[in-house]
C-alpha positions in Angstrom: -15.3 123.6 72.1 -17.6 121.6 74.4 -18.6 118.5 73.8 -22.5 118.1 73.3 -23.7 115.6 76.3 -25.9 112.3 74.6 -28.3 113.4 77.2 -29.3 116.9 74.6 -30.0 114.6 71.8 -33.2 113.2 74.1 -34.4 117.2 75.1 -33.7 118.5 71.7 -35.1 117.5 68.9 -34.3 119.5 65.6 -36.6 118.4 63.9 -39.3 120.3 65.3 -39.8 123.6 66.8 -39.6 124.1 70.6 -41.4 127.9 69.9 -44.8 126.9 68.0 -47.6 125.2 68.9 -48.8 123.2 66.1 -53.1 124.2 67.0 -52.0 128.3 67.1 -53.1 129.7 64.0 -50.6 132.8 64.6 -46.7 132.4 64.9 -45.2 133.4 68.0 -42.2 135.8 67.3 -39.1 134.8 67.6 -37.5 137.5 70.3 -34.2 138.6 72.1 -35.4 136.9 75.1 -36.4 133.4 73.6 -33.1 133.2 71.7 -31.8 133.6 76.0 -33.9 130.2 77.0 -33.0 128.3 73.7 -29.3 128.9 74.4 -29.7 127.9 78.1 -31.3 124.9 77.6 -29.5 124.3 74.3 -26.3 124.1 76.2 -27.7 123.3 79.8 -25.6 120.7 80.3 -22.0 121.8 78.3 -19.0 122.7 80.4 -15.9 124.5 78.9 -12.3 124.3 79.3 -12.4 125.3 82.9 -15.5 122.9 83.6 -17.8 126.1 84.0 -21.4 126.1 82.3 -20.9 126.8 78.5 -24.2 128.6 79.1 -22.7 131.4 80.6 -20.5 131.9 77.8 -23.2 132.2 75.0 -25.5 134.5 77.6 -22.3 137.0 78.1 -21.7 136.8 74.2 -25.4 137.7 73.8 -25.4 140.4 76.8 -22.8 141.9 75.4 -24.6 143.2 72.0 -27.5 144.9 73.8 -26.5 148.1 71.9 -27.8 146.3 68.5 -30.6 145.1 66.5 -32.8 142.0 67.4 -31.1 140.1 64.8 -28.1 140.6 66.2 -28.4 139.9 69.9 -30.0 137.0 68.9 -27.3 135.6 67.0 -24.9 136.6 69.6 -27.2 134.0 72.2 -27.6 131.1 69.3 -23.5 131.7 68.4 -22.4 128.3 68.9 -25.5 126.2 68.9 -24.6 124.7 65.3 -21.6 124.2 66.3 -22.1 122.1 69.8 -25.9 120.9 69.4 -28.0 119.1 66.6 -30.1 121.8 66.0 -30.1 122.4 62.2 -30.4 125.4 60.1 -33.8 124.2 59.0 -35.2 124.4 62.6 -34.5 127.5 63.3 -36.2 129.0 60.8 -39.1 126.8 61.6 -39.1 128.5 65.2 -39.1 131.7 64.0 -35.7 132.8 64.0 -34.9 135.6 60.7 -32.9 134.5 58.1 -30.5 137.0 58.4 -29.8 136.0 62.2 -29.3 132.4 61.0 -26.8 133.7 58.2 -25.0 135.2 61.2 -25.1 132.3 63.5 -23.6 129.9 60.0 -20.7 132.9 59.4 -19.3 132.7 62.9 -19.9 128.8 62.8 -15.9 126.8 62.0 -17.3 123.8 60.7 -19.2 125.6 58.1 -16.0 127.6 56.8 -14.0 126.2 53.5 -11.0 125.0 56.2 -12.4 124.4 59.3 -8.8 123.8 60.6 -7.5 127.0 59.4 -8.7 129.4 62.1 -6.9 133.0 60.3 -8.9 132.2 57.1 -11.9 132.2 59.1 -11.5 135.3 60.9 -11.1 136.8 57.4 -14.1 135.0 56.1 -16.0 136.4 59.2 -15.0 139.9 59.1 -16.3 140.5 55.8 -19.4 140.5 57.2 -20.8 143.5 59.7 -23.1 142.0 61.5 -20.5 138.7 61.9 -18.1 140.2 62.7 -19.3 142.4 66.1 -20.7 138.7 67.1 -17.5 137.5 66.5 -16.0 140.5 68.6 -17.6 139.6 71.0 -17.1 136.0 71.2 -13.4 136.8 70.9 -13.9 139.3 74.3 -15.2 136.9 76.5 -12.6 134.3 75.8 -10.2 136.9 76.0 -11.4 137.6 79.8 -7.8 138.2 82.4 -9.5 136.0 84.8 -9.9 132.9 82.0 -6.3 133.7 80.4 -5.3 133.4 83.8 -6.9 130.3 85.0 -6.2 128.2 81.8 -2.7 128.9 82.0 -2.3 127.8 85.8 -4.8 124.4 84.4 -2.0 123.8 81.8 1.3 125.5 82.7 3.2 123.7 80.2 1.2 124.6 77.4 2.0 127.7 75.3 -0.2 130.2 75.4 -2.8 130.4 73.4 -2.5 133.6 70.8 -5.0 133.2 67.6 -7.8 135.4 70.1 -5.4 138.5 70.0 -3.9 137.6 66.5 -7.8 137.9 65.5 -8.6 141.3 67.0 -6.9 143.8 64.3 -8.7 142.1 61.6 -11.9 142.2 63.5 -11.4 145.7 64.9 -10.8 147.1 61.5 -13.5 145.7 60.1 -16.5 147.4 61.6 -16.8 150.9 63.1 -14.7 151.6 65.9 -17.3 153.0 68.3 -19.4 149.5 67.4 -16.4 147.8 69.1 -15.9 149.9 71.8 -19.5 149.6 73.0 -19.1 145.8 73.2 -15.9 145.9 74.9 -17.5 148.3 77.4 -20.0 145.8 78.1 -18.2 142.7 78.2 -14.3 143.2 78.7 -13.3 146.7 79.3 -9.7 145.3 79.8 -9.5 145.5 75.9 -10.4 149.1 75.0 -6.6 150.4 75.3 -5.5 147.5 72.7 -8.6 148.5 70.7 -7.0 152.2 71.0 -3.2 151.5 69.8 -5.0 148.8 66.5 -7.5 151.2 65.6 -6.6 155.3 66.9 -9.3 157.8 67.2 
């Protein structure tokens, strides 16, 4: 997980909405594309294992559910902002974003989960939940990239590899509809789409 920089808690405050100007007597929606600049500038500054932008994580994650609802997509963008920023439950609401999308957002989020430490149980508490889980699915996609395998293994060449992302698949793959998860893979990591046909045959 990246580490949020002491710099975000000066351009975000959670406290109050970045989306509504106090004087407008009509709320602005909360959209697909707004949920895109929130995550950008929520994580601007957040680097990953690799010392990439942890922006372009949450963008691909969010890309990668085009084929869904609003709510959806926009979960995908905001997956891991309570987990790596201070931006509370409460204030997104305030700014407009559903309920439902910030249910999703909480599911997918560890340090909300009864064990935090105990990824397996989490992956279970995820997947029984639709709309969690193809979030989830695609989370699990990116990281699952042969490029980032690749590069973290040559990083750390004594470490085992890591396994709990393709320990996680079969219980995410059975849980929703199988053409649901093959339109995510399509879009994100088409490497995956013969593992998704040996765990779940057509």
């Amino acid at each position: 997980m990246p580490v949020a920089p002491d710099s975000l808690k000066g351009r975000i405050d959670p406290r109050r909405s970045l989306f509504k100007p106090e004087a407008s007597m009509t709320e602005p929606r909360f959209t697909v594309e707004t949920a895109q600049v929130l995550a950008e500038v929520a994580h601007n500054r957040q680097k990953d294992k690799l010392k990439r932008p942890y922006r372009e994580h949450v963008l691909a994650v969010g890309d990668a559910l085009a084929d869904f609802d609003e709510d959806i997509q926009i979960a995908g963008y905001l997956h891991d902002i309570a987990e790596d920023t201070p931006i509370t439950r409460q204030a997104l609401l305030e700014m407009g974003v559903s309920e439902r999308a910030v249910d999703i957002i909480e599911r997918v989020t560890r340090r909300f989960h009864d064990d935090p430490d105990d990824y397996d149980a989490g992956i279970r508490f995820v997947a029984e939940d639709h709309d969690a889980t193809l979030v989830k699915i695609a989370d699990n996609a990116h990281n699952s990239l042969p490029e980032r395998v690749k590069a973290l293994a040559e990083k750390w060449p004594d470490k085992p590899p890591v396994t709990r992302h393709a320990d996680a698949r079969p219980v995410l793959y059975t849980a929703v509809p199988r053409e649901e998860v093959r339109m995510i893979l399509e879009r994100i990591n088409p490497f995956l789409l013969r593992e998704l046909d040996e765990i779940v045959p057509e």
